[in-house]
N, C-alpha and C positions, 0 to 999 in steps of 0.2 A: 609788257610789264608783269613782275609778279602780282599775285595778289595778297593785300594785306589783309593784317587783323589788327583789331583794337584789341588791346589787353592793359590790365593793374597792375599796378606793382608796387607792394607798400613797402616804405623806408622806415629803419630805426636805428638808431644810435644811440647809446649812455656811456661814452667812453671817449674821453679824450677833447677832441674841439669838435665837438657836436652836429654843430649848425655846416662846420666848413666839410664833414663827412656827408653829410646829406646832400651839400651842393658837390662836391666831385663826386657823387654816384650819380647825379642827375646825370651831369657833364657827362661821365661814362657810359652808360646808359642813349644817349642820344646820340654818340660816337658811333656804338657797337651794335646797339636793340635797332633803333627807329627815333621818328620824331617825335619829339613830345610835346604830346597836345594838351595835355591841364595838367597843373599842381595843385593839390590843395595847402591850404593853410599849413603850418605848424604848430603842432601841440607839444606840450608838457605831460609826462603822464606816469606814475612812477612803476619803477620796477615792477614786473608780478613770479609771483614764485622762485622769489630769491633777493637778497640783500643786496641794491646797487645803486648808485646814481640812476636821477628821474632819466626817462627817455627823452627822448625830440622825436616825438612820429611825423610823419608825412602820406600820402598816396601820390600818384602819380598815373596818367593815361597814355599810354606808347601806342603807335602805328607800327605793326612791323610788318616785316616778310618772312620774320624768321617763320622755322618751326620750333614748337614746347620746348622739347631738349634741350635745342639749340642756346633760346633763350636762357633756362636753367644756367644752362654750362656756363656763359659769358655771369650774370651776375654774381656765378659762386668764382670763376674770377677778378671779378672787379672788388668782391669784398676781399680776397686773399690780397691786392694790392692796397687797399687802401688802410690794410693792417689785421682783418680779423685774424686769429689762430685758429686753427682745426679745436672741434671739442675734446678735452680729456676725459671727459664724461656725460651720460644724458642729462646730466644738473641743466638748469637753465645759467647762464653767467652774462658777465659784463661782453660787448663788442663795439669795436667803432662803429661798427656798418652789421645791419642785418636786409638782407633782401630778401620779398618773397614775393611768387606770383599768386596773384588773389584770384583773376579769372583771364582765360585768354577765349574774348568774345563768351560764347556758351557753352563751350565745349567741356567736356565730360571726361578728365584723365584719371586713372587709377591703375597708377604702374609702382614698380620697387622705390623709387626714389622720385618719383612725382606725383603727386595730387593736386588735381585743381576740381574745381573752384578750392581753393583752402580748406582746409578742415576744422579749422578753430575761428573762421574769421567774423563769423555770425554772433559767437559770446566774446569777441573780443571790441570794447567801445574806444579804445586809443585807435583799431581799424577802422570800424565803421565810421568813428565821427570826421576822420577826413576824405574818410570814401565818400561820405554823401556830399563832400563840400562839389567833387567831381564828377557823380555820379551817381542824381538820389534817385535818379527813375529807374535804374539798370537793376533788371531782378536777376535773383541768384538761379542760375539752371534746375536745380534739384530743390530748393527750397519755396521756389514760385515766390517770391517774396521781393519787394524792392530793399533799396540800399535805406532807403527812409523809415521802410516799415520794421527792417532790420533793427532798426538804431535804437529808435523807441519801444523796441520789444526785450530790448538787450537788457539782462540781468547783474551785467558789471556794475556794480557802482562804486567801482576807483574812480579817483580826481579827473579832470581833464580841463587844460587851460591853454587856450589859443597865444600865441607869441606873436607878439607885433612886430615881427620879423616874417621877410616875404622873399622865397628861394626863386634865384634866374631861371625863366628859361635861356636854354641854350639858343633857340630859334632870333633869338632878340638881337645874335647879333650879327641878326642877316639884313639886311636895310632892303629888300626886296617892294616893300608897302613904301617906299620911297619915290615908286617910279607910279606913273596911270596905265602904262602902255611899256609892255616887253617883249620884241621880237626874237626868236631864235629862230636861228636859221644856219644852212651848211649844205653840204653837198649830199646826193643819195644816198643812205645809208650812212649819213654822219651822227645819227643818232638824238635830230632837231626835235622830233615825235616825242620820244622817252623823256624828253630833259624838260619839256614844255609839261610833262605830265607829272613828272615827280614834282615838280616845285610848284604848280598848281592845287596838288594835294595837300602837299607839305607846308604850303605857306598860304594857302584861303584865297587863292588866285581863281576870278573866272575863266576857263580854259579856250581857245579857240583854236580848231584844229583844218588843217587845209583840207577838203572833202575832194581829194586828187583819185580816189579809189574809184569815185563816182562818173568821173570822164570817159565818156563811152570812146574815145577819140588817143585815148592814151597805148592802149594796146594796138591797135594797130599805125600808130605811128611808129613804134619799136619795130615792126612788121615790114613798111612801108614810108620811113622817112619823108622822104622829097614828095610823094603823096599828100601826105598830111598833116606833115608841119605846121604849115601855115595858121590853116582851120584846127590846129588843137592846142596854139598858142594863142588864139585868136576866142576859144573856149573857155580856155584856162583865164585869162583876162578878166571875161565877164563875169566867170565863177568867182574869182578872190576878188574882185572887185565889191561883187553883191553881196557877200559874206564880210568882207570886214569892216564895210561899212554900215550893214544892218549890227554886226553884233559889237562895234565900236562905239552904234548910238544908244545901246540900250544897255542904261545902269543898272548894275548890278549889288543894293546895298549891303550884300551880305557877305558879298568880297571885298578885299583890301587893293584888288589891284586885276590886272590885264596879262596871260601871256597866250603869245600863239608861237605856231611851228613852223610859221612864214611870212615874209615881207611881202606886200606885191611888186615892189622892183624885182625879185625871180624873175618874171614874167620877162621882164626887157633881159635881163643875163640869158636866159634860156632862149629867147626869140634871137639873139643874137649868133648864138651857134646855131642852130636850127634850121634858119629861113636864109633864103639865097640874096644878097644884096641890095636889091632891088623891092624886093617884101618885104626886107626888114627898114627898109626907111622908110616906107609906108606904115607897118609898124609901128613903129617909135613916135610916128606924130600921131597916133589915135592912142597911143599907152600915155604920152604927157598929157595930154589932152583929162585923161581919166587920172591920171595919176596925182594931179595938182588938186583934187578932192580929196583927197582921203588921209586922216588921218597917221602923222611919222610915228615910230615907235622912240620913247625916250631915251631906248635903252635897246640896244642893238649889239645880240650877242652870236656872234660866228663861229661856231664849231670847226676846228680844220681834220682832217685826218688824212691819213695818205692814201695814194688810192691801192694798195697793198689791205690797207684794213678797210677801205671802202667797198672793195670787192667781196672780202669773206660777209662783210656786215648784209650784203645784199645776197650772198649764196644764200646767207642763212636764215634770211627773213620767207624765200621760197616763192617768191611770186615771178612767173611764169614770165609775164612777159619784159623784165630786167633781166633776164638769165642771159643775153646776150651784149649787155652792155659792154663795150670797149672800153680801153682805159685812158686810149687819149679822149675819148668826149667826156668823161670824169676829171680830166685834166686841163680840158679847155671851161669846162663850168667852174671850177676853184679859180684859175685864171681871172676869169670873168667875174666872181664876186671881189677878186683881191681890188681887182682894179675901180670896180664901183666904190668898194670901202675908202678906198687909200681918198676918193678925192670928195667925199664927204666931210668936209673939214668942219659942219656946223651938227653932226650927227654924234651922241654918245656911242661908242663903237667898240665892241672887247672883241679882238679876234686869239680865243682860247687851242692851241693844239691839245688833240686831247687823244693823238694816235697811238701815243703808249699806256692809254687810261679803258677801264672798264664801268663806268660810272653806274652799267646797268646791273652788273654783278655784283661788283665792289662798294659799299658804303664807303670806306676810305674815299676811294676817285672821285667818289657823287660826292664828299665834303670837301677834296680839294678842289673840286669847281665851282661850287659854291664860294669858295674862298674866292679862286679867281673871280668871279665875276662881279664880286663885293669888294676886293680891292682896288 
């Protein structure tokens, strides 16, 4: 996955219907930017250096991937949609929508058309008094100062009046905190890892991830199959066994909820292609045996992909010993999970294609699976 940043972004409007500008830039904004992690309040706060209707300020705290630019560029598009006009002049004037980035983490810009931290945002109090609603410990890079000490040092004294009015997030309407326990799961390279980690981030999920790197037994089964099959399904067992049920018992208050990257039923899909006949019905009665402890997921989400994109996905992850995977044993594992699914008739169950989607690149793909998996 990439790696994010936290960054600001103040909103302003005096122009038009106000309040419903501010909420479609949110909405924009969590489309196009990242998730959005706080809103503050809304204020009232009037015009400065120039004659207009009072403002509706806001702030707002974004998770992104972008880079600086990047960011800039989209919200000087989203205010071009939602109505602003190019300036005729440096005068300050009326707009539906003003966006600006206040700080991306601590980083230090000073280019032609971008500055960050802000350059005005420390003498401006319609900023700061909803920046600290989001953000009163977070000091400014250059000024060594917090958003708190900011506020009370500020020498504006224009009005400022809180609105008993309270802007959506967009996240809210993901019903994800609905569930205790979320499985994802799919075929190698179907992208289970990534999707267990964006929405973990994204949604205050404690994360549980299969520690499958760690099997000293995994590499040389690709090596030597019929070798050691047996003993690396027989491994693998006790590994997610003892993992998801240590980290299934231990609450976690400060998440909303549960996901991981795999089921332990794998273990019988995979023992089944694996192991020759006779092992695998051996097998199977020490995996029920273990399997009737532990914990089902309420919510059981199946990645499909073809094995066309199953193959590029695992060229390009580079790990050594997958490099030799065939496509009929990619073919028989999909098999093998469809058929477990189909007769789980008492199991919440999303079997999503997602072979023509990039969820890892594309924010669009990552929202319409999201979608899917909330419908």
């Amino acid at each position: 996955m990439k790696p994010t940043k936290i960054i600001h972004i103040a909103l302003g409007s005096n122009k038009g219907q106000k309040l419903q500008h501010l909420q479609l830039a949110i909405d924009a904004v969590f489309k196009r930017v990242g998730v959005v992690k706080k809103i503050s309040k809304v204020y009232k706060t009037p015009a400065l250096g120039f004659n207009g209707d009072d403002f509706y300020n806001a702030c707002i705290t974004v998770e992104t991937e972008l880079k600086p630019k990047r960011v800039l560029k989209i919200l000087q598009e989203i205010e071009k949609e939602l109505g602003r006009k190019p300036k005729t002049s440096n005068a300050y004037e009326s707009r539906e929508i003003d966006l600006d980035i206040l700080f991306f983490e601590d980083e230090i810009i000073e280019e032609k058309n971008l500055t960050i931290p802000h350059l005005e945002l420390h003498k401006r109090k319609f900023v700061l008094q909803p920046l600290t609603d989001i953000a009163i410990d977070f000091k400014h890079p250059i000024l060594n100062k917090s958003m708190e000490t900011l506020r009370l040092g500020c020498e504006d004294d224009s009005e400022i009046e809180a609105l008993e009015v309270c802007l959506k997030n967009p996240t809210s309407a993901y019903v994800f905190h609905n569930h205790n326990y979320i499985a994802i799961e799919g075929n190698i390279g179907a992208g289970k890892t990534s999707l267990a980690n964006k929405i973990s981030r994204d949604f205050n999920a404690k994360l549980i991830l299969e520690r499958f790197a760690d099997n000293p037994f995994l590499p040389k089964f690709y090596k030597e199959p019929d070798r050691y099959a047996f003993t690396l399904e027989m491994s693998f067992l006790a590994d997610r066994y003892q993992q998801i049920s240590d980290d299934l018992s231990q609450l976690d208050l400060f998440r909303d909820f549960m996901v991981s990257d795999y089921d332990v039923f794998k273990s019988l899909i995979f023992s089944k292609i694996t192991l020759p006949e006779d092992e695998f019905r051996l097998y199977r009665k020490l995996f029920y045996q273990v399997y009737k402890d532990i914990a089902k997921p309420d919510l059981y989400v199946y990645l499909y992909q073809n094995t066309e994109r199953l193959q590029a996905n695992i060229k390009k992850r580079g790990r050594n010993y997958e490099k030799d995977i065939k496509d009929d044993y990619l073919e028989k594992i999909n098999a093998g999970y469809l058929e477990f699914l189909k007769s789980q008739q008492e199991m919440n169950v999303k079997i999503i294609d997602i072979s023509d989607k990039d969820f890892v690149k594309s924010r669009e793909d990552y929202l319409w699976l999201l979608n899917e998996i909330n419908s």
